[in-house]
C-alpha positions as CSV (number, residue, x, y, z in Angstrom):
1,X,0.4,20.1,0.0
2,X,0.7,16.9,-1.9
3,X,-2.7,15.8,-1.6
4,X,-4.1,18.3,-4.0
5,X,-5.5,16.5,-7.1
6,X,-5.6,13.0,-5.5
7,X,-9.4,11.7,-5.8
8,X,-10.0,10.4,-2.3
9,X,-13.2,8.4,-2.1
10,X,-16.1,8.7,-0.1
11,X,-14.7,7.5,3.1
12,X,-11.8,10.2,2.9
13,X,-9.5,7.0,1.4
14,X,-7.2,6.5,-1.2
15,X,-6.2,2.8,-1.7
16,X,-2.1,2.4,-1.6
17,X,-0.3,-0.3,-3.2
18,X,2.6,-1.3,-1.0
19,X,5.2,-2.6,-3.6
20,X,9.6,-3.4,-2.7
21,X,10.9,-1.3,-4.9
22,X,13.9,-3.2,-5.8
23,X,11.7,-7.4,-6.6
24,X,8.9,-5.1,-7.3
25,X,7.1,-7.6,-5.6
26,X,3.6,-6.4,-4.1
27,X,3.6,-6.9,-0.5
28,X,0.4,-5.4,0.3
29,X,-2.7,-3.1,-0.2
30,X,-3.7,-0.7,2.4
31,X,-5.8,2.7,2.7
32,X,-4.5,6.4,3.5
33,X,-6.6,9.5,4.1
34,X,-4.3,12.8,3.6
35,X,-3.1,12.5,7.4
36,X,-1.8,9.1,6.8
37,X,-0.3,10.6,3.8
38,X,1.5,13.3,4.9
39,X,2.5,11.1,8.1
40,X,4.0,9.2,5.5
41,X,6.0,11.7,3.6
42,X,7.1,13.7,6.4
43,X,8.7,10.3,7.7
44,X,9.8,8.4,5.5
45,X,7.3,5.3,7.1
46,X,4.8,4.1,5.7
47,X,0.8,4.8,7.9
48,X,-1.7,3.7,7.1
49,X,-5.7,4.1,8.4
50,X,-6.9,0.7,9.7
51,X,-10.3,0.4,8.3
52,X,-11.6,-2.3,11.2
53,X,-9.9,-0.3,13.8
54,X,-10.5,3.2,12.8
55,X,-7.1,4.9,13.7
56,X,-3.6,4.9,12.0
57,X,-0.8,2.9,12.3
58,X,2.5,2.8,11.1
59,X,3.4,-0.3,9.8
60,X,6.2,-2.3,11.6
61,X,5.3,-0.4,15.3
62,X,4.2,-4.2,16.4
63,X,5.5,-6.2,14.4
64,X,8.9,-4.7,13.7
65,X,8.5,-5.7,10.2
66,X,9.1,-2.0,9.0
67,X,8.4,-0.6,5.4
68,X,11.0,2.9,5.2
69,X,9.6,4.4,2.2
70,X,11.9,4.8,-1.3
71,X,9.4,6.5,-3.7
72,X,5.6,7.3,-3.5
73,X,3.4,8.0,-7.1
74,X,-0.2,8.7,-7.8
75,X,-1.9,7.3,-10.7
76,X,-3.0,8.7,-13.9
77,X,-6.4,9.3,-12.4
78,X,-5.4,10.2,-9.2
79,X,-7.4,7.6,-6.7
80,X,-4.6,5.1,-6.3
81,X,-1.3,5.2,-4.7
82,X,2.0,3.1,-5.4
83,X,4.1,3.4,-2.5
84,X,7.6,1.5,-3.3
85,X,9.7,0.7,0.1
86,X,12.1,-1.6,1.5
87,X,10.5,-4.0,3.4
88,X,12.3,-5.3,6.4
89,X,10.4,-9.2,7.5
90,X,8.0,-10.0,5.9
91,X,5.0,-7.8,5.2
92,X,1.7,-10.1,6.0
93,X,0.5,-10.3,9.6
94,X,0.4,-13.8,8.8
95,X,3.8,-14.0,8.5
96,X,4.3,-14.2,4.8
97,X,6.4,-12.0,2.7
98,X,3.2,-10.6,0.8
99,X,0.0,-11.0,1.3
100,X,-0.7,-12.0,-2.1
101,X,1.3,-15.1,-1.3
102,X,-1.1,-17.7,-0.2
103,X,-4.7,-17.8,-1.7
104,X,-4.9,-18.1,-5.6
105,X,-8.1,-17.6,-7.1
106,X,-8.8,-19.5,-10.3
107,X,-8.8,-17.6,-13.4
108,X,-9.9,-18.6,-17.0
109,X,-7.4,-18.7,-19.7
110,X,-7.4,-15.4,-22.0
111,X,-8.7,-15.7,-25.7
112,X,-5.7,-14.4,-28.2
113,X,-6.3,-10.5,-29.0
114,X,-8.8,-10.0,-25.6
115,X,-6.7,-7.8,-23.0
């Protein structure tokens, strides 16, 4: 079963990083539990478990904007997934190609030998 050793939290989620594998752009963030997991694996889409809705959904059933899965790695620790796909439209309900696109938060500048 390929959710043994993944640390899911509290809720029953693991947070997955929704990356195009060939930009390597991130596209999105979303949560699986092991159903949305497997659902995943087993077909080659990507599900996910809708937090405000409570139920799964495969992403692209709507919208059309479909993510078929390429690749799909735990972290060292085990409570994060990178899922890498290639993403057909663009991946943010609001209609950008990520949803990282729009809102930049302001960050200070790093000191030299701080990481």
């Amino acid at each position: 079963m390929a959710v043994e050793g993944l640390k899911f939290g509290p809720d029953g989620l693991i947070p997955a990083v929704i990356q195009q594998h060939d930009s390597r752009q991130v596209l999105m963030v979303g949560y699986m539990d092991a159903t949305a997991l497997e659902r995943t694996l087993a077909s080659g889409r990507v599900w996910l478990w809708s937090r405000s809705r409570r139920e799964y959904w495969r992403k692209g059933d709507t919208s059309g904007n479909i993510q078929v899965v390429k690749s799909v790695a735990a972290d060292c620790d085990g409570d994060a997934l990178l899922v890498q796909v290639d993403q057909t439209g663009p991946a943010c309900h609001t209609g950008a190609q990520s949803c990282f696109d729009a809102r930049q938060l302001p960050a200070g500048r790093l000191t030299d030998g701080i990481c």
